[in-house]
C-alpha positions as CSV (number, residue, x, y, z in Angstrom):
1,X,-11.0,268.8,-4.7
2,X,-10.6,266.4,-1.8
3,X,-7.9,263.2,-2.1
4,X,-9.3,260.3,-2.0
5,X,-7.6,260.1,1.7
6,X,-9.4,262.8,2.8
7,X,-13.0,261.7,0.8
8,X,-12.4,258.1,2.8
9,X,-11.4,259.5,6.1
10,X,-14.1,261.6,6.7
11,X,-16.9,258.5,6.2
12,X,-14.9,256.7,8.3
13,X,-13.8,259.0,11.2
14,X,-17.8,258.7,12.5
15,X,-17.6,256.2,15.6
16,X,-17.9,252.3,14.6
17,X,-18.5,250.7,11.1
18,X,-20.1,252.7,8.6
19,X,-20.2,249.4,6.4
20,X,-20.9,247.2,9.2
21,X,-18.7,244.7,10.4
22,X,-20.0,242.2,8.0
23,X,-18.2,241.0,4.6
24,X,-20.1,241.2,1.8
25,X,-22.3,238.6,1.1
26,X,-21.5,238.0,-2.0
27,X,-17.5,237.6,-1.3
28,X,-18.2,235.2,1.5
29,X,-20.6,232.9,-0.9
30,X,-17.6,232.4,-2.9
31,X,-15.1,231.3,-0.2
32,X,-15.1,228.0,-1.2
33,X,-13.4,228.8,-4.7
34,X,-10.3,229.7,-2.2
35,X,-10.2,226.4,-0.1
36,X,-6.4,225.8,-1.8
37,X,-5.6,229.7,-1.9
38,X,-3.2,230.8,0.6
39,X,-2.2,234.6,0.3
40,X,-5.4,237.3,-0.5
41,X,-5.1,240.7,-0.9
42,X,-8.3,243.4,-0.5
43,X,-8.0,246.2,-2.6
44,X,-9.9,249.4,-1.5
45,X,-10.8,247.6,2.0
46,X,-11.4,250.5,4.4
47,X,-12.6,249.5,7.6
48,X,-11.5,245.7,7.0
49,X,-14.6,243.9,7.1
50,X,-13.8,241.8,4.2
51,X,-10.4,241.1,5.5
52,X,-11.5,240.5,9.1
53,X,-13.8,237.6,7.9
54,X,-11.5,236.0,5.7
55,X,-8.8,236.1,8.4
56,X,-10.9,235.0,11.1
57,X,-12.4,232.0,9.3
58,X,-9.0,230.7,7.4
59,X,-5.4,229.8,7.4
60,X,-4.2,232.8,4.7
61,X,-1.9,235.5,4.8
62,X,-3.8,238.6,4.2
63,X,-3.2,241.9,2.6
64,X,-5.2,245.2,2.8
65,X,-4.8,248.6,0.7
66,X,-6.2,251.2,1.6
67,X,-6.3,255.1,1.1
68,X,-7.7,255.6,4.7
69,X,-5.4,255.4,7.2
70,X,-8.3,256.3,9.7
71,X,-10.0,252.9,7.7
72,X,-6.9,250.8,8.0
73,X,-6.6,251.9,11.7
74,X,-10.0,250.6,12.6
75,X,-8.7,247.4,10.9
76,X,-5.9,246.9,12.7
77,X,-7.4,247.8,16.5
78,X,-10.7,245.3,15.5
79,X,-7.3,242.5,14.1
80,X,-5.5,243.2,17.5
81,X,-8.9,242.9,19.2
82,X,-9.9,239.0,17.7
83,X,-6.3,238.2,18.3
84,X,-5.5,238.3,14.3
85,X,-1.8,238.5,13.1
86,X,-2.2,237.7,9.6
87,X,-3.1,240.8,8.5
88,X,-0.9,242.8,6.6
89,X,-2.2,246.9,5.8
90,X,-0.9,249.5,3.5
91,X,-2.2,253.2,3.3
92,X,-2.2,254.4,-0.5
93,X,-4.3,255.6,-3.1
94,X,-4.8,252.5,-5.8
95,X,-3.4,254.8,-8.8
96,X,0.0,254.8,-6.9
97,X,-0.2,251.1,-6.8
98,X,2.2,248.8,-8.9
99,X,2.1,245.0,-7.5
100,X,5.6,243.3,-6.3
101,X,3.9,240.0,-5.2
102,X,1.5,237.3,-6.6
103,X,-1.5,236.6,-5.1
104,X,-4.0,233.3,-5.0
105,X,-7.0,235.7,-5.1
106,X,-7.7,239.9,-5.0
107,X,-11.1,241.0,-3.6
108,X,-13.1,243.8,-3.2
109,X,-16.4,245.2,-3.0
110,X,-17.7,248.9,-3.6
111,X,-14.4,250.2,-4.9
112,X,-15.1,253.5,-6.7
113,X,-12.1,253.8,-9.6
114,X,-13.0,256.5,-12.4
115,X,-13.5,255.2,-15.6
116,X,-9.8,256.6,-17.0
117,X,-7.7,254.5,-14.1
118,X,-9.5,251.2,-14.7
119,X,-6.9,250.4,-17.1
120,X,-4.1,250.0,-15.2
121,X,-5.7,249.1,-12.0
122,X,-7.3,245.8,-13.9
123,X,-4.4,245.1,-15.6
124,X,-2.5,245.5,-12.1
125,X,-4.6,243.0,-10.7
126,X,-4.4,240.3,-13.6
127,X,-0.9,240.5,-13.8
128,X,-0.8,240.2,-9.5
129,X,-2.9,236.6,-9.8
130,X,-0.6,233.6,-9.9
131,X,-1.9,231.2,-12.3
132,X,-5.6,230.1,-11.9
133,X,-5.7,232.3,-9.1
134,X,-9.7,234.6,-9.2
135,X,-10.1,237.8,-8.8
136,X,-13.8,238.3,-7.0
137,X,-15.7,241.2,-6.8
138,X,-18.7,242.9,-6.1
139,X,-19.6,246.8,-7.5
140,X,-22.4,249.0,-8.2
141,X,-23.8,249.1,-11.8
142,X,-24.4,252.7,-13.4
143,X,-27.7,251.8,-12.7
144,X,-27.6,252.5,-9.2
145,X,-27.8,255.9,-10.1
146,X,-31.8,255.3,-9.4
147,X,-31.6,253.9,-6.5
148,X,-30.9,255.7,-3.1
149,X,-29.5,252.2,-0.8
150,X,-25.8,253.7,-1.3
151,X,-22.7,254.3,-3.9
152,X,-21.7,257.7,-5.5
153,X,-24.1,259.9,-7.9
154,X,-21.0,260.2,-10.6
155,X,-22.3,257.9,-13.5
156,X,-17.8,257.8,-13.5
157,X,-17.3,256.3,-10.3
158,X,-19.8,253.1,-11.6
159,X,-19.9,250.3,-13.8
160,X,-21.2,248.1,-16.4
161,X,-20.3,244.4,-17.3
162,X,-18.0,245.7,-20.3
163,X,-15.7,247.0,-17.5
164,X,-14.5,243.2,-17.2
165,X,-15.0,241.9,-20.1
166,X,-13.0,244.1,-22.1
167,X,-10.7,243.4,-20.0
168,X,-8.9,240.3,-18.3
169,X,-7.5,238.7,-21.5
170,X,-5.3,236.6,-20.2
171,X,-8.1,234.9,-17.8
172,X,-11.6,233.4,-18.0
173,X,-14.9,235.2,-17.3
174,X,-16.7,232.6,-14.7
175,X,-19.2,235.4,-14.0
176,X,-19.7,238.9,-14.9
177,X,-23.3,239.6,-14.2
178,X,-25.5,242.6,-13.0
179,X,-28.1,241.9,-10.8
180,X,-30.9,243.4,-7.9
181,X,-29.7,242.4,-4.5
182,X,-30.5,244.1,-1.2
183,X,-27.8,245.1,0.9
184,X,-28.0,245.4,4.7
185,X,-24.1,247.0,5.0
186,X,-24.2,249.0,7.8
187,X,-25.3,252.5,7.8
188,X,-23.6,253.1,4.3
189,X,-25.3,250.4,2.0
190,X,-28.9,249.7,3.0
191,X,-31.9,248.5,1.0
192,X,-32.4,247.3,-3.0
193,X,-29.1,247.9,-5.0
194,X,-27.9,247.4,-8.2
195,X,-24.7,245.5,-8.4
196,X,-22.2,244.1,-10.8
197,X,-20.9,240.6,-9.6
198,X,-17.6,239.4,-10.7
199,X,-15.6,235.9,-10.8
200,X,-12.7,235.8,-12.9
201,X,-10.1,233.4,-13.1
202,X,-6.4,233.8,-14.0
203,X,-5.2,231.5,-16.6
């Protein structure tokens, strides 16, 4: 069974972004809820898209894990490349992860956690918020399983709203809804998708 270095590292050793360059859409709509945020970390960012924009467009101090170095590397030429230096990466798998710092906000989108490690990866991220800081994401439903624009065939590896609101009780639910989209995400996300969309805030 590969690790989930290898798994990562072979999508992304393929010449340019197999996500696109793009953040998600749904992470930049909601860039306005970190107008007094200052430090962001990106949890399962790959490539860096996410990161890239948020950097680009914004005063913050960024972090990015990762389990690709061959992801994080691409980050960090395309951050040397726009001139970025607030960009900070780290190559591990999430289940070795155990937060040291607060953050004002943790992203992601498309991060595949099996069912079992959910756990103690969204109790990792609660407890990494400072006070009213959100956590915002965007994942695929297990209903995606019907549809072919992207995301794993292992009913494990997806969600449902439960996911987050069984959890996070130490924070309020702004949104946890699953909805249609269509996702134009480089070669790996294309066409109608089912997705579960996620604003929580930290109390």
């Amino acid at each position: 069974m590969m690790t989930q270095q290898e798994f990562w590292n072979k999508k992304f050793s393929k010449e340019g972004f197999f996500y696109g360059e793009n953040a998600n859409s749904f992470l930049k709509a909601n860039e306005n809820l970190l107008k007094d945020s200052n430090k962001l970390l990106f949890l399962g960012e790959g490539e860096g898209r996410n990161a890239i924009y948020f950097a680009l467009n914004n005063s913050f101090d960024i972090e990015a894990i990762d389990a690709s170095n061959i992801g994080l590397e691409k980050l960090q030429n395309r951050a040397k490349d726009l001139k970025l230096n607030n960009i900070l990466t780290t190559c591990m798998d999430l289940n070795e992860w155990n937060p040291t710092k607060k953050y004002d906000a943790v992203l992601f989108s498309y991060l595949h956690m099996q069912e079992d490690d959910r756990d103690k990866l969204f109790k990792n991220i609660e407890d990494s918020l400072n006070t009213n800081g959100y956590f915002i994401a965007e994942v695929f439903s297990k209903k995606q399983i019907n549809y072919s624009s992207g995301g794993p065939k292992d009913l494990t590896l997806l969600y449902d709203e439960n996911d987050f609101l069984n959890r996070f009780h130490n924070s309020k639910k702004i949104k946890v809804s699953e909805e249609i989209v269509s996702l134009q995400e480089g070669n790996g996300h294309q066409g109608e998708a089912c997705v579960i969309r996620v604003i929580i805030q930290k109390k």
